[in-house]
N, C-alpha and C positions, 0 to 999 in steps of 0.2 A: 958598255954599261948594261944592255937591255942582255946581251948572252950569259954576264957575269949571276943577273936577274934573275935570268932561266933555272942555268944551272947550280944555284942556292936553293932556285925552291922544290929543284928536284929532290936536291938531297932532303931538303926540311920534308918533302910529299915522304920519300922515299924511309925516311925514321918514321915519320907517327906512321903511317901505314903498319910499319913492323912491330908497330908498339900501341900506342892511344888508341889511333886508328882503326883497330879489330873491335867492331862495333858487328853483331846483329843483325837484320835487317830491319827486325820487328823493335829493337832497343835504339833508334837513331830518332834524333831530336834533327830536326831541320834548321840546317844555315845557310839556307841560299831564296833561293824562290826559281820559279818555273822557265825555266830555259837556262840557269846556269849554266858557264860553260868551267873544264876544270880550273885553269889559268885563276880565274874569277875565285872561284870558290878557296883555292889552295890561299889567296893571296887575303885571306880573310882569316886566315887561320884556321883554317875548315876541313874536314876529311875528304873526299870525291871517288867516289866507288860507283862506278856504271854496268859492272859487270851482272846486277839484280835487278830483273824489272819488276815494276807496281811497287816500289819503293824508295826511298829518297836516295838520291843518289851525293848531293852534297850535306852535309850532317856535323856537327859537333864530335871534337875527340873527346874520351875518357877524363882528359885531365883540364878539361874544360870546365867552368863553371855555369856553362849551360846545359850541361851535359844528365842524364837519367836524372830530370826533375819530374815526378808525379804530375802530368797537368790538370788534376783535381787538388794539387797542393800550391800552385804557381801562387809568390806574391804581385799584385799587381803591383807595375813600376809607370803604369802611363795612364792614358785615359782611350775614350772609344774612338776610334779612328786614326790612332798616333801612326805614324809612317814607321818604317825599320831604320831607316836614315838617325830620324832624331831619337828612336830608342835607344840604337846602339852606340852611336857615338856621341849624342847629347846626353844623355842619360845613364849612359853607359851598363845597359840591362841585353838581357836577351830579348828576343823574336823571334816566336815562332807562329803563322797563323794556318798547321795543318790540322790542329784541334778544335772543333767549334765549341763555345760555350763555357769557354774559359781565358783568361787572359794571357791576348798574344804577345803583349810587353810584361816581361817578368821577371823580377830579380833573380840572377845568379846564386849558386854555393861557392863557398870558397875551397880550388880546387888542391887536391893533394898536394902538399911541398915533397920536393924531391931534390936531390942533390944534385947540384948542375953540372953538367958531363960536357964532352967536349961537340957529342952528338944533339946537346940541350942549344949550347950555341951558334951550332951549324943553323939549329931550325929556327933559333930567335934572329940568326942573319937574312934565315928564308925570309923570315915574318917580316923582315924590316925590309928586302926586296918587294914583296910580293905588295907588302904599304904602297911602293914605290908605280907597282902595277895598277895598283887598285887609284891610288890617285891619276895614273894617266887614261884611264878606265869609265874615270870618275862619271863623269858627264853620260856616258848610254850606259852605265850603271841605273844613275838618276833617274833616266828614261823610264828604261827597261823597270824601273822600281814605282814610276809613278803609272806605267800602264798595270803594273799587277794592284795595283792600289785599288783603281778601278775594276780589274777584275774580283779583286776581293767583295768591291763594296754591292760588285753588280752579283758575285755569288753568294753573298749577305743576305742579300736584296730576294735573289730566287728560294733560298733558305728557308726564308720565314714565309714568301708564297708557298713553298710546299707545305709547308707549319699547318697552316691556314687551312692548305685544300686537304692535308691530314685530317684536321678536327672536323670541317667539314664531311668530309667523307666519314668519319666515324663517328657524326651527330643522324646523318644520313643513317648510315647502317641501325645505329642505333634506335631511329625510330620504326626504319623498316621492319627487326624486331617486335618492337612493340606493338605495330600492326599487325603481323603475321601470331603475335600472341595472343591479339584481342580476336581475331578470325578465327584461330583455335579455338577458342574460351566459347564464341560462336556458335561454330560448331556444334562443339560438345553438350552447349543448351542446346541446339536445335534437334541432336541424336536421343538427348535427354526429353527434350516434348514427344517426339514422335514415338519415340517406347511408352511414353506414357497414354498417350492417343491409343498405341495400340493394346496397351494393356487392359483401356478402359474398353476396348471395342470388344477387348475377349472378354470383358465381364460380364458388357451388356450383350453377348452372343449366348453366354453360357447362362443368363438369366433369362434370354427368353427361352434358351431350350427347353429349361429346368420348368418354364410354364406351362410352355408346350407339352411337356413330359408327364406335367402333372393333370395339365387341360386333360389328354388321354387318359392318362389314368381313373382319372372321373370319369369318364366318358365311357370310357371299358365297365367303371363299377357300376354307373346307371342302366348298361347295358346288360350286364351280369343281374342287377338288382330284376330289371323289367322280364329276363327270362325267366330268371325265379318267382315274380312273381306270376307273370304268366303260368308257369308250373303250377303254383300252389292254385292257381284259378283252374285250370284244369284238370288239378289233382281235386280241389274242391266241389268242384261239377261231376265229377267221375263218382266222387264218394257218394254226393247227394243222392246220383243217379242210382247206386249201388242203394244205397238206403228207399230210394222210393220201388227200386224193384222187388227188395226186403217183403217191401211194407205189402206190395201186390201180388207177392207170390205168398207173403203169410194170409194176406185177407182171400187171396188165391182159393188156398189150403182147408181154412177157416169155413171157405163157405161148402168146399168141396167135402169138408166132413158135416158142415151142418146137412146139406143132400144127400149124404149118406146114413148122417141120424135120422132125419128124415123121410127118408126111404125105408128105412129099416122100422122106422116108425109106425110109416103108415102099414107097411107090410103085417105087421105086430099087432094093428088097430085093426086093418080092417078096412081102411079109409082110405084104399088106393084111387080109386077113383076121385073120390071129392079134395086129395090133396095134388094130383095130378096137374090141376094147372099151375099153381105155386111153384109145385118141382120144374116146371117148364121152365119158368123165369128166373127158375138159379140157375137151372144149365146154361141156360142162353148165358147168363150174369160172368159163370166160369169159364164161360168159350173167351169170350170177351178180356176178360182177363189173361189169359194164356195166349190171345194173340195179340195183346198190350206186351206180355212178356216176351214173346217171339221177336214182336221189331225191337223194345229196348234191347235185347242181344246183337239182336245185326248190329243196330246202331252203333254200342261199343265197340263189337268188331270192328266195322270200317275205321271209327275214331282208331283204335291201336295199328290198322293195317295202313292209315294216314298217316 
């Protein structure tokens, strides 16, 4: 019985392979769960191709009605945590739980009609072998199905902890962010004061120059003013001087022709003797004078040669 078993479901492996079975790797819907072995998988009505790794190796054929369902289109057929046991054979839906986030119980399409060949029979006698397998199976099927149960619920479970340290980790960054934006912002007021600081410092630098600058400049003109006037006080004293030498060389002059009128005078009268003493005291008066005007010359000399 168990050889006749075998060799039915080779032939039934051995059709859909040549046929349904040309599946994709990327296009295979899961019908098995993790350690299937072929036996198992064929005896379910299933594809089993091991020859591609990182990909399902037992899968849905073509003429399946589990077969290329969208699973962002999947209707649900169960609720959360339904086993594959009571989906598919109580409910009679498909199972698939390699998608997260969508329903792993799900109703089937209804698959192509085709016209039944002799090769259609062969594989519905597999099927009903392979029934035969799977019922003797049954029990470390169940097993084997109730430890992925838990693994499922345990990778549910790590799922949503990564979920978790996701957002966290992206509320984290996110603030770190907004730190690193308010220390910019910082910043950029702190580069903002200190230009202003220095701008202010060039002002008040360039204001006290301009006082400085201007201090001097007064300084220079009181200086310029006091030499000038100095000058004109010099220049006024020189004139004066000039004027009273004038005034000593005309009264000079003046007396030195009245001694000559008078000379000539007395010469003329007769009266040389009795005006004799008179003419004495202009000469003396004239010497006098002309050796007033003797030193006012040096004087000014040295003053120009000073």
């Amino acid at each position: 019985m168990q050889t006749t078993t075998v060799l039915l479901l080779i032939l039934g492996v051995g059709y859909s392979l040549a046929g349904t079975c040309n599946v994709e790797p990327d296009d295979r819907t899961d019908c098995g769960w993790y350690g299937i072995d072929k036996p198992t998988c064929e005896g379910r009505d299933c594809c089993y191709d091991d020859t591609v790794q990182d990909t399902m190796w037992c899968f849905y054929s073509t003429d399946n009605k589990c077969y290329g369902i969208d699973p962002t289109k999947r209707q649900d057929c169960g609720y959360f945590g339904i086993q594959r046991e009571e989906c598919e054979n109580t409910k009679g839906c498909c199972f698939d739980h390699t998608v997260p986030n969508v329903p792993w119980c799900f109703e089937g399409s209804e698959p192509a009609t085709a016209e039944p060949t002799k090769a259609a029979a062969e594989v519905e006698a597999a099927t009903e072998a392979a029934a035969e397998v799977e019922e003797a199976t049954e029990s470390e099927a169940e097993e084997e199905e109730a430890t992925e149960s838990e693994a499922e619920e345990e990778e549910a479970t790590e799922s949503e902890a990564e979920e978790e340290e996701a957002t966290e980790a992206a509320a984290e960054v996110e603030e770190a962010t907004e730190a690193a934006a308010e220390v910019e912002e910082a910043t950029e007021a702190a580069a903002e004061v200190e230009a202003a600081t220095e701008a202010a410092a060039e002002v008040e630098a360039a204001t006290e120059a301009a006082a400085e600058e201007e201090e001097a400049t007064e300084s220079e003109a009181e200086e310029e003013e006091a030499i000038e006037s100095e000058a004109d006080e010099e220049e006024a004293t020189e004139s004066e001087a000039e004027v009273e030498e004038a005034t000593e060389v005309e009264a000079a002059t003046e007396a030195e022709a009245e001694v000559e009128a008078d000379t000539e005078a007395a010469a003329e009268e007769g009266e040389e003797l009795r005006k004799r003493k008179p003419l004495g005291q202009k000469l003396r008066k004239l010497r006098k004078l002309r050796k007033r005007k003797s030193g006012a010359e040096e004087e000014e000399a040295a003053k120009r040669a000073a």
